[in-house]
C-alpha positions as CSV (number, residue, x, y, z in Angstrom):
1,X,-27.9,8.6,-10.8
2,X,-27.1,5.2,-11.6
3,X,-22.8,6.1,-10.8
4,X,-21.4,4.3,-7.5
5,X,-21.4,7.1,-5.1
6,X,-17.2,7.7,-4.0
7,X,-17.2,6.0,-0.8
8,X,-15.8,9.4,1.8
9,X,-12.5,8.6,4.0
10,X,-14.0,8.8,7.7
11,X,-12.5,7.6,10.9
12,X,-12.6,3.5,10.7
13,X,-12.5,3.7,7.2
14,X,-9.9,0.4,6.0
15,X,-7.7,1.9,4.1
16,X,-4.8,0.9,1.4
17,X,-2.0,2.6,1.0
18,X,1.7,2.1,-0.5
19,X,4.7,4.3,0.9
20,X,8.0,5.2,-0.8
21,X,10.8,2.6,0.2
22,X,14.0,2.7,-2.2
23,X,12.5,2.3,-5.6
24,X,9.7,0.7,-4.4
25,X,6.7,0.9,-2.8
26,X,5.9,-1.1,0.8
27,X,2.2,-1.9,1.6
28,X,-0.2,-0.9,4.3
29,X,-3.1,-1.8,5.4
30,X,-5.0,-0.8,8.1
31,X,-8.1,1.6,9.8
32,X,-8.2,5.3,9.4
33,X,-7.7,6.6,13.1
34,X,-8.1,10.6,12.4
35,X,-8.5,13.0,9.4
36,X,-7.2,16.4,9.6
37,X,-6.9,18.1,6.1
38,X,-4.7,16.0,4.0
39,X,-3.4,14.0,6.9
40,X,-4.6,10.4,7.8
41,X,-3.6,8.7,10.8
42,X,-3.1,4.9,10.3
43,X,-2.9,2.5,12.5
44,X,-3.0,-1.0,10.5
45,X,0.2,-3.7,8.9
46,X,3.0,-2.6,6.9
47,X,4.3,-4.7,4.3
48,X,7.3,-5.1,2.7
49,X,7.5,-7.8,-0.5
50,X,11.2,-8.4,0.2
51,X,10.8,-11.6,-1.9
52,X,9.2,-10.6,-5.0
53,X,11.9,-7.2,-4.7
54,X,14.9,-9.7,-4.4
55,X,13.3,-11.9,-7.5
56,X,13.2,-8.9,-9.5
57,X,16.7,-7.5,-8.6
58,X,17.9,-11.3,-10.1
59,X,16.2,-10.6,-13.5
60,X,13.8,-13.6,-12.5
61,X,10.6,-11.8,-12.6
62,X,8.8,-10.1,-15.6
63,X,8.1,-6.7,-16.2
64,X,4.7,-7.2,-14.1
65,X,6.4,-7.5,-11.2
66,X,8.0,-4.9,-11.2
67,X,4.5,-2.6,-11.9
68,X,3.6,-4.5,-8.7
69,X,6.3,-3.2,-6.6
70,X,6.2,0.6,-7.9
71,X,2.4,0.7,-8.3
72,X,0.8,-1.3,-5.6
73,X,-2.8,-2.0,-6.0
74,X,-5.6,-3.8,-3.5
75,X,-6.1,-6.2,-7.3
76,X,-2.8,-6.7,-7.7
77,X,-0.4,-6.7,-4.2
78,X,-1.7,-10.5,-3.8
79,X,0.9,-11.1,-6.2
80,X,3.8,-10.0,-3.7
81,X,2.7,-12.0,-1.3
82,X,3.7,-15.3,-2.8
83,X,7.4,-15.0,-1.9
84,X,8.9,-14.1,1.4
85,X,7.9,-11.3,3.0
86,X,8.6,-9.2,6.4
87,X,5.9,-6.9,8.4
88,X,5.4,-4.8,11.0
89,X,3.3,-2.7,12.7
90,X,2.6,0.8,11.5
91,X,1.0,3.7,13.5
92,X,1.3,7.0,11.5
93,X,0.3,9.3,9.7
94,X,-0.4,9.8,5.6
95,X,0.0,12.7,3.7
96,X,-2.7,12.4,1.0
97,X,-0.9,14.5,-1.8
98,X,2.4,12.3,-1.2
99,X,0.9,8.6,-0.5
100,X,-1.6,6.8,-2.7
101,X,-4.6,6.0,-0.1
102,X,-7.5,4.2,-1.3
């Protein structure tokens, strides 16, 4: 009764997502385009915290860095953005039971 109610994934939902890339995890962000099953289609911004994985790789980051970059949250990727970083589009599709989605 007084619980927030989950919000459902429906088409034009924004949605946050992180996808496998080496030993970490890149960014997305974008719109849900289509739901079939366990499948999302995205269509949104990938990003990948090239700086903040090159700081860590030097030893010159702490171990909460490196939770960033294997654990991405929307509370906590902010942090990856204050180094370099590269993006690109990205128009695909998720696999739910594979890729965290929020």
């Amino acid at each position: 009764m007084f619980g927030k109610k989950k919000k459902e994934l429906v088409e034009g939902s924004y949605v946050f997502a992180s996808k496998p890339d080496g030993q970490y995890q890149n960014i997305i962000f974008g719109v849900a385009t289509g739901i079939d099953g366990n499948k999302v289609g995205v269509s949104g911004l990938i990003v990948n915290p090239a700086g903040l994985k090159n700081k860590v790789s030097q030893g010159k980051a702490g171990p909460r860095s490196e939770e960033i970059l294997k654990n991405p949250t929307p509370e906590n990727c902010i942090l990856g953005f204050v180094y370099r970083t590269e993006h690109d589009t990205f128009n695909d599709t998720l696999d739910l039971n594979e890729n965290k989605v929020i």
